[in-house]
N, C-alpha and C positions, 0 to 999 in steps of 0.2 A: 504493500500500500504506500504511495505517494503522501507522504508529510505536507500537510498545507502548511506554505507561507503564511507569517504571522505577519506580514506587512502586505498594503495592496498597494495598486498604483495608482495611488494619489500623495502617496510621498515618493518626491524627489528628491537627488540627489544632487547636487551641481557642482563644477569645479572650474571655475572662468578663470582659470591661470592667466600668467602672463604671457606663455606662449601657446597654451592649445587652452580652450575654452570647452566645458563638456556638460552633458547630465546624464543621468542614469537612472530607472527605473525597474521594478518588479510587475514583470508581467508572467502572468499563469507559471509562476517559479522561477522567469528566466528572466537574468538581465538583460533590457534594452537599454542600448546607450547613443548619441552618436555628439558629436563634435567637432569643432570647428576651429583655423587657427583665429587668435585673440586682436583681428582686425578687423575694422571695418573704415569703406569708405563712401561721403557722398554719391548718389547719381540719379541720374534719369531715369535709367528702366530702359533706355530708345530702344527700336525697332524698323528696321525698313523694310519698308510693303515689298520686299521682290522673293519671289520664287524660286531664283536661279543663286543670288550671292550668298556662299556662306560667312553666317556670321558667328561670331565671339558669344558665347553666351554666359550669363553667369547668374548669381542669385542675388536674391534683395528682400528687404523687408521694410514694410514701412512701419514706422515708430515715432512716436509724439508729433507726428507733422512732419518728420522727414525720411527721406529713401536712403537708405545704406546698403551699397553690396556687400558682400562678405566672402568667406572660402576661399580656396587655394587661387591663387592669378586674378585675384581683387586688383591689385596693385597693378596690376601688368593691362588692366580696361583701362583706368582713369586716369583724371589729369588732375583731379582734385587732391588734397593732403591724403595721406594714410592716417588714420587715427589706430593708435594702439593703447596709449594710457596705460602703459606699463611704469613698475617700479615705484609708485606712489601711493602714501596711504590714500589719497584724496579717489585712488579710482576704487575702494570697496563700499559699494551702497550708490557707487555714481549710476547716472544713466546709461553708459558703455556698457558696466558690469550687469544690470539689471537689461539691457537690452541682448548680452551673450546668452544669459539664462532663457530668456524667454523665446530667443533665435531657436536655440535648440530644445526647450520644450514644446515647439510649434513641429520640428523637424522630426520628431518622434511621434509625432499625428496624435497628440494628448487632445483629447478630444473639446473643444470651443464649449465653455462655459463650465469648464471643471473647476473643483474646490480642491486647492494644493498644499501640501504640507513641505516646504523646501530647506531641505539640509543645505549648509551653507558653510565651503572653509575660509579659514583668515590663518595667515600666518601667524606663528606661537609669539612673535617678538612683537606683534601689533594686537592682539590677540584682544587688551582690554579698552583701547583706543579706537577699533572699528568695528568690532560685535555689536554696539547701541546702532552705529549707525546705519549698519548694515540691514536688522534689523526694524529700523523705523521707516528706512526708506523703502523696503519692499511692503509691507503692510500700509505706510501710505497709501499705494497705488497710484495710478497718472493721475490724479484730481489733485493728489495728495492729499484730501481729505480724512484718510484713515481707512477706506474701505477695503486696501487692497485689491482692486481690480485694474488691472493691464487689460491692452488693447496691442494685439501685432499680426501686421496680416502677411503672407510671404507673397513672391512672387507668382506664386500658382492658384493662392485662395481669391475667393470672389468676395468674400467678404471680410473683415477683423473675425480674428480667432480672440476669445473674451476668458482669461483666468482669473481666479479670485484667487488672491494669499489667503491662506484664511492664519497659518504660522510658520512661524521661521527658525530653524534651529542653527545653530553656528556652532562652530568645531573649531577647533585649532589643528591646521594643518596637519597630520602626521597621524592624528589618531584614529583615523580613518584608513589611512594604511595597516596599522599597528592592527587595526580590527579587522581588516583582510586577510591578515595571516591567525589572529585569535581566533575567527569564527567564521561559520560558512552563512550563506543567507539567512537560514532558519535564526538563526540566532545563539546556535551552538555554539560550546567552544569545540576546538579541533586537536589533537594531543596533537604536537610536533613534536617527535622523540628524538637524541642522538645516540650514537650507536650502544651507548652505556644505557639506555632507555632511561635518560633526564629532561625533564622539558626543557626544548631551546631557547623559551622565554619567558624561565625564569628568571631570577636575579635582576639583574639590571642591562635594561635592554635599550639601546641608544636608533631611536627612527632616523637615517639622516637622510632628506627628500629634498633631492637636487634637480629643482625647476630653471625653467626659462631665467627667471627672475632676480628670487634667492636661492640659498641655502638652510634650509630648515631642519635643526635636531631638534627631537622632544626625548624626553628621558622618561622610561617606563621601567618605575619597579615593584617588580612581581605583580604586574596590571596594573598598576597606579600610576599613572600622572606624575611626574615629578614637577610643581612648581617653582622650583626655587629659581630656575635657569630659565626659566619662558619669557624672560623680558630680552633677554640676550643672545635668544636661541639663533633671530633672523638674519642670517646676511647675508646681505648686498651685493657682496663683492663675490659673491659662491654659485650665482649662476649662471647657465649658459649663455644669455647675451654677455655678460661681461667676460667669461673665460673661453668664448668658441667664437660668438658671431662676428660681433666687433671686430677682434685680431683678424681673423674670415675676412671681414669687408676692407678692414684696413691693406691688407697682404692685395685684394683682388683691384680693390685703386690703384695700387700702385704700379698692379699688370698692366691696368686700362684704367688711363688715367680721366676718359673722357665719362665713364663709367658714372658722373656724379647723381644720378637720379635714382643708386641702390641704396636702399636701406637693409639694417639687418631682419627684416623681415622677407625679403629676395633670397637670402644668405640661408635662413630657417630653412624654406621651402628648398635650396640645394641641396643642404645637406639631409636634411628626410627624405629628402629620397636618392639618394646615394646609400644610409643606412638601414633604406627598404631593400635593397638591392645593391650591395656593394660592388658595382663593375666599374670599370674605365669610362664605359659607354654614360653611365648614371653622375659620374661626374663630369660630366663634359655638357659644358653651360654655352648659351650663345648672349655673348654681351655685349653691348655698342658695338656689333657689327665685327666683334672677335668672337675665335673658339678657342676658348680656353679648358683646358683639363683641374680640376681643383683636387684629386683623388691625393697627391700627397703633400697640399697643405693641411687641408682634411683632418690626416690621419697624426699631423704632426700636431695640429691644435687639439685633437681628443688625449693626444698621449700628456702632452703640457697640463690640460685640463684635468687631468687623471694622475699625475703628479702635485698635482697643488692640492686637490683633495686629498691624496692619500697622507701629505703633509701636513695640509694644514686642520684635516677634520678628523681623518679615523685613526693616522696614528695619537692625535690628544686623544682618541675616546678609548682605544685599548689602554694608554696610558692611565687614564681616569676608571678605571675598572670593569668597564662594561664586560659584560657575560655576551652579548652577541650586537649586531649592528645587523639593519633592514635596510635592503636597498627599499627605493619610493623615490618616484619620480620620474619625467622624462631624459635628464641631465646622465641617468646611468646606462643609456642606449648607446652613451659615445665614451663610454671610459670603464664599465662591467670588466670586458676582454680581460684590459689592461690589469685593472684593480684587485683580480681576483687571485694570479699570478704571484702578487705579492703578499698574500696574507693564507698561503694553502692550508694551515691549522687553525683557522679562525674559524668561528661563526658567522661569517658573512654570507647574511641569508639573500634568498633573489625567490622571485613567484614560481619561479622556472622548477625549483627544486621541492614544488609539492603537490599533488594533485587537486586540492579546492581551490591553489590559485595559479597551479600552470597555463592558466588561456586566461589570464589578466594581465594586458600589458601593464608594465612597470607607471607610464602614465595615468593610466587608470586605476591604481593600486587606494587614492584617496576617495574616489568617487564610490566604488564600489563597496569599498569596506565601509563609507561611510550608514550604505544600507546593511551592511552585517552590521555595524555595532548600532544603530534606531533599533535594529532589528533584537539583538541580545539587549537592550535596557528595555522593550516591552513583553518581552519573556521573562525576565526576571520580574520584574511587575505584573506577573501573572502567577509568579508562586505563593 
């Protein structure tokens, strides 16, 4: 007999990072998720009446009075800014972050006039500065009146798609990972044994989840929360635009210097897919009218990137005692390889290495646990 899920799908899960944007839900037991990278820009929508010319096509949605396309090769239609609103507390609870959410809860075909319960992460080091406002500003709703109702209609609907907030739950980054590997949807917990049959997460367990962005450790012991380091857990300086794309764009100006209209958001969309597909072929970009191959600067900026972590993050955390360390995040798709190599007696855990979370990508490791662990706090509120 099939276990029914104690969760249904009208709670979401969201995770509008700084460089992919997502949400997730439980449908008839199974996760649906999908996502989007963390851009949008103005536009028209146009269209020309002809039969014969192919054209560029791309998506949009329209939001508080304006049209924004989004997805992969946004950048590459228009002529107006890229809006990305990364790396600031001011984009949690913004209109960009509440328009990612609702992008992809429309793209999930959540059905127009549903009542939502949205899980909501913030990183551990902002954690007590943008949870109110994250919070007020979704349950506002577009009137901001309080009622929580959005309006967003995509480019395929014929009319606004209408959600109600009805609450909003906020997390701090990491612990949504941390419950990915705790627990399976149901709400369970899941034994992770080592070969001594002890659990791998016991003791003191260090989440370090390396985004677009930052860099996020939270410290779990024996399942508790450690708050004493959550003010200081975030930085800045630990993720991948600052340690891959940047150096990426800087290194690629300098090939082509005429090049000035890439941002590192051109630079994201290279390198995913090079790391979907690692050929020569997959690195080989067409830019201001050069072909360039980027396949070992690439590989030279994930090794550097994967040296300064293992420097600057995980050898302090064996230092500091940790019993195991969780990869989480997108930032470990370009330094995993690397990183593993140098720690072969450690506990350095990855999705890869368990069956309730081998088919969770590393990026989705927050989104999805965050439905295990709603999930395990209303089971346990059922005993």
């Amino acid at each position: 007999m099939t276990p029914t899920p104690i969760l249904d799908d009208s709670i979401i899960s969201t995770d509008a990072g700084n460089g992919w944007a997502a949400c997730y839900r439980l449908v008839n037991g199974r996760v649906r998720m999908h996502g989007i990278p963390h851009v949008r820009a103005r536009v028209q929508g146009g269209k020309l009446m002809d039969d014969l010319t192919a054209q560029a096509r791309y998506d949009y949605a329209d939001f508080m009075g304006e049209r924004y396309g989004y997805g992969d090769g946004i950048w590459d239609i228009t002529t107006m800014p890229i809006d990305t609103h990364q790396n600031t507390e001011r984009r949690y609870g913004s209109p960009m972050h509440i328009f990612l959410i609702l992008v992809n809860i429309a793209e999930m075909n959540v059905k127009s006039g549903s009542e939502l319960t949205l899980v909501v992460p913030a990183p551990p080091g902002l954690f007590n500065k943008v949870a109110p406002t994250i919070r007020q500003n979704l349950l506002a709703g577009e009137s901001g009146k309080g009622d929580g109702v959005w309006s967003i209609q995509l480019r395929s609907d014929k009319k606004p798609r209408i959600y109600t907030i009805k609450r909003v739950i906020v997390l701090p980054e990491g612990a949504g990972a941390y419950a990915a590997y705790r627990f399976n949807t149901l709400g369970d917990p899941v034994e992770l044994l080592d070969k001594n049959g002890d659990d791998l997460l016991a003791g003191k367990v260090e989440v370090l989840d390396l985004g677009a962005g930052t860099g996020d450790t939270m410290t779990v012991i024996n399942g508790n929360v450690n708050p004493e380091n959550i003010l200081s857990s975030s930085d800045d300086q630990a993720g991948v635009i600052h340690n891959i794309l940047q150096p990426l764009l800087n290194d690629i100006l300098q090939a082509v210097p005429e090049a000035t209209h890439l941002r590192t958001v051109h630079v994201d969309a290279f390198l995913r897919a090079y790391v979907n597909n690692p050929t020569p072929e997959t690195a080989t970009v067409r830019i201001s009218g050069r072909t360039v191959n980027l396949e070992e600067t690439m590989l030279s900026a994930c090794r550097s990137y994967a040296e300064w972590i293992a420097a600057n993050k995980i050898d302090r955390l064996w230092a500091g005692g940790a019993d195991a360390v969780l990869m989480a995040g997108g930032g470990w798709l370009y330094i995993a390889s690397f990183v593993r190599e140098w720690y072969p007696n450690r506990n350095l855990l990855s999705p890869d290495q368990f069956k309730h979370t081998r088919s969770i990508a590393l990026y989705d490791l927050n989104g999805v646990g965050q439905l295990n662990l709603t999930a395990a706090v209303l089971r346990a509120q059922q005993v």
